[in-house]
N, C-alpha and C positions, 0 to 999 in steps of 0.2 A: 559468534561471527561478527556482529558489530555491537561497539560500547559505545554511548554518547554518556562524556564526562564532562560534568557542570557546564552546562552551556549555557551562555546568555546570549538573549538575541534580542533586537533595537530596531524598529519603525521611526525612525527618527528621534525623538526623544521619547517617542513610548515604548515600554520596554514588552516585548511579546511573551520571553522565555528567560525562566527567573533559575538557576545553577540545576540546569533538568539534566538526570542523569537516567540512563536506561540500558539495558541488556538484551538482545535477540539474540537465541539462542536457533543454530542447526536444528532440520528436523521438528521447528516446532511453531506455533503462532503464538504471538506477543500481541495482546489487545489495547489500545491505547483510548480510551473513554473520557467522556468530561462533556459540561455543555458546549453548546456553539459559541464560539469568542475567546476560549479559556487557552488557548494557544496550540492545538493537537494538531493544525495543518501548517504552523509556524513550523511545528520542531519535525514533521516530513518531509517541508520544502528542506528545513537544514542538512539535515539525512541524505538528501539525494542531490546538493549543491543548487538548488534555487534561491537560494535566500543567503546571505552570509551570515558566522557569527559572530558577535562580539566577543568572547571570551569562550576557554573551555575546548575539547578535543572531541573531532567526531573518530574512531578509530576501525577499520574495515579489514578485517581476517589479517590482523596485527599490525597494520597499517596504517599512519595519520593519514585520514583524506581528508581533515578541515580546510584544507584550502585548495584542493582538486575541483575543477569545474565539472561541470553536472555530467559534459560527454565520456571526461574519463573515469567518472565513477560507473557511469552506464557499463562502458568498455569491462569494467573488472565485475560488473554483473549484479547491479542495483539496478533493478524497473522499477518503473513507479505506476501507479493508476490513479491518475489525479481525481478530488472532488467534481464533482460537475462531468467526467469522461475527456472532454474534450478532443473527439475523434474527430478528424476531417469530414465535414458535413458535406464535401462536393468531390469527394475522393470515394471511389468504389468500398465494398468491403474490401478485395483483396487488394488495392492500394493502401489502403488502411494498417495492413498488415505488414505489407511488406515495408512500412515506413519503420517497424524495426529494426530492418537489416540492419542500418546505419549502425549499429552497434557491437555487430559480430564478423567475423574473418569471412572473408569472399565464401570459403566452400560450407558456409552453413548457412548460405542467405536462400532459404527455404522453406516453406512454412511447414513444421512438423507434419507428420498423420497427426500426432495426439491432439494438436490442437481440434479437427473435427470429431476428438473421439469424446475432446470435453464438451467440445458445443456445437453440435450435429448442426444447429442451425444455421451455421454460420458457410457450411459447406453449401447448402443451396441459394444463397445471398451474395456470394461471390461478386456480382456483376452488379449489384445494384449499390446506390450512393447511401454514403452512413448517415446523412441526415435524413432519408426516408424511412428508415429503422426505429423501430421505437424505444424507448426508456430502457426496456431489461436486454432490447437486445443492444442496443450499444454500448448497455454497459458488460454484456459479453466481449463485444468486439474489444471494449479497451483495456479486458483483463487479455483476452486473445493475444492481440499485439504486445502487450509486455510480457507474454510467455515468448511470444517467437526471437525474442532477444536470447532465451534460453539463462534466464539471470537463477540466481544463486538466493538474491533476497529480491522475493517480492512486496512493494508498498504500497496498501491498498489504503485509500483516502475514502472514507463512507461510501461503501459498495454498494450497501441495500438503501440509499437516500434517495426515493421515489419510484423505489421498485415495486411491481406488483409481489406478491406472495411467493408465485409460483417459482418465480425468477430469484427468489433470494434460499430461496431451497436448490435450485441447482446452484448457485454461486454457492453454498455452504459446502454441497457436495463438492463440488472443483476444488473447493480450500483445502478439504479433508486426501483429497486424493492425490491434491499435488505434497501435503508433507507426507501420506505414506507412501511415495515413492523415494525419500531420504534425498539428501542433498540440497533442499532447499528450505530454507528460513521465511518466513511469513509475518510482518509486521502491520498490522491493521486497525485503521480508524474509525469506530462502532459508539453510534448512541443507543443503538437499541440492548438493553440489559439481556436480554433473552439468547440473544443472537452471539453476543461476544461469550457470553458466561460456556454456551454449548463447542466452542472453539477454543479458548485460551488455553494455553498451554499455563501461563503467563500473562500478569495484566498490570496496566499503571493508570492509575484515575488521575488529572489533570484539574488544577483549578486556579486562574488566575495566574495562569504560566508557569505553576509548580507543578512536580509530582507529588499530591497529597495521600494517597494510600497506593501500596504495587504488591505484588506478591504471586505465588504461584496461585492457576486457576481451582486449581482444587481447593484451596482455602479462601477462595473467594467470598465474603459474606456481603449479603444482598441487601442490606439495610446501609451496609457502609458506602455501599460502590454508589446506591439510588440515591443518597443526600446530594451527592454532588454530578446527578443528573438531571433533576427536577427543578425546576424556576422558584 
């Protein structure tokens, strides 16, 4: 569904993303690893048009969208769930939610049932403001609101990064049951070895704005993926 081909990306004269190339495939999650700094939320702002690149094509279910701005890549069904959540802290849960509409046709600006069927909690929170929510639940709410766009790939920037336990076992669960319901791609940014290794369909370890090892999850080896997780 989307290929990013040799792309370089540039902070000025520093260079963030060194000819990274990648594959998300349909139906399946793609884990993106590496330490903090090594470029893995560089090349997802690229992906979803936050960031431009210097060089190299991002392409989307056969399509260049290297140079499509971020709303009309949303429009053809790229969410994103940024690092940090960044849910409106003074906007309800379900204002919160409905801020995806913006990216779907009038008759489907509605917040699915499934969305409460993946996280019940969020149905009785309605009315209350998302900075009063704690850590795992708004980092519910901000996967919530990028399903209600009803996208085709989801991008998940470090989901479980100051989740408690419990909370990163249902987010596993949601991961798992939103590919097997088909038609949807899942691209996700994981330091935790445990956590990615039990999802990837597919994986690419990042070091210093390269992809330094990738391969499918099932031949994942655990001493390879760990050197270039560790300080």
């Amino acid at each position: 569904m989307l290929s990013v081909e040799t792309v370089d990306l540039f902070y000025g004269a520093s260079q963030a993303l060194r000819s990274v190339s990648l594959e998300v495939h349909k139906d399946a999650v793609t884990c993106v690893m590496g330490r903090n700094g090594v470029g893995k939320t560089s090349l997802m702002r690229a992906i979803v048009g936050q960031q431009a690149i210097r060089s190299g094509r991002i392409v989307w279910e056969g399509e260049d969208i290297t140079r499509l701005p971020t709303y009309e890549r949303a429009a053809r069904g790229i969410a994103f769930v940024p690092q940090g959540r960044e849910i409106f802290p003074l906007m309800t849960v379900e204002e919160n939610l409905q801020t995806g509409f913006a990216a779907v046709a009038r008759p489907l600006r509605h917040v699915p049932d499934e969305i409460f069927e993946l996280f019940p909690v969020l149905r009785t929170m309605l009315g209350r403001r998302g900075g009063d929510l704690s850590g795992g639940q708004q980092q519910q709410l901000a996967i919530a609101r990028a399903l209600v766009m009803r996208p085709r790939l989801l991008v998940l920037d470090e989901p479980t990064e100051g989740i408690q336990p419990s909370i990163i076992k249902d987010i596993e669960r949601v991961i798992r049951l939103l590919v097997a319901r088909g038609n949807l791609a899942i691209l996700l940014v994981e330091q935790y070895f445990d956590f990615a290794r039990s999802l990837a369909d597919s994986y690419a370890v990042m070091d210093r704005g390269e992809v330094v090892v990738a391969g499918r999850g099932a031949d994942m080896v655990e001493a390879d993926v760990r050197r270039h997780l560790t300080v």
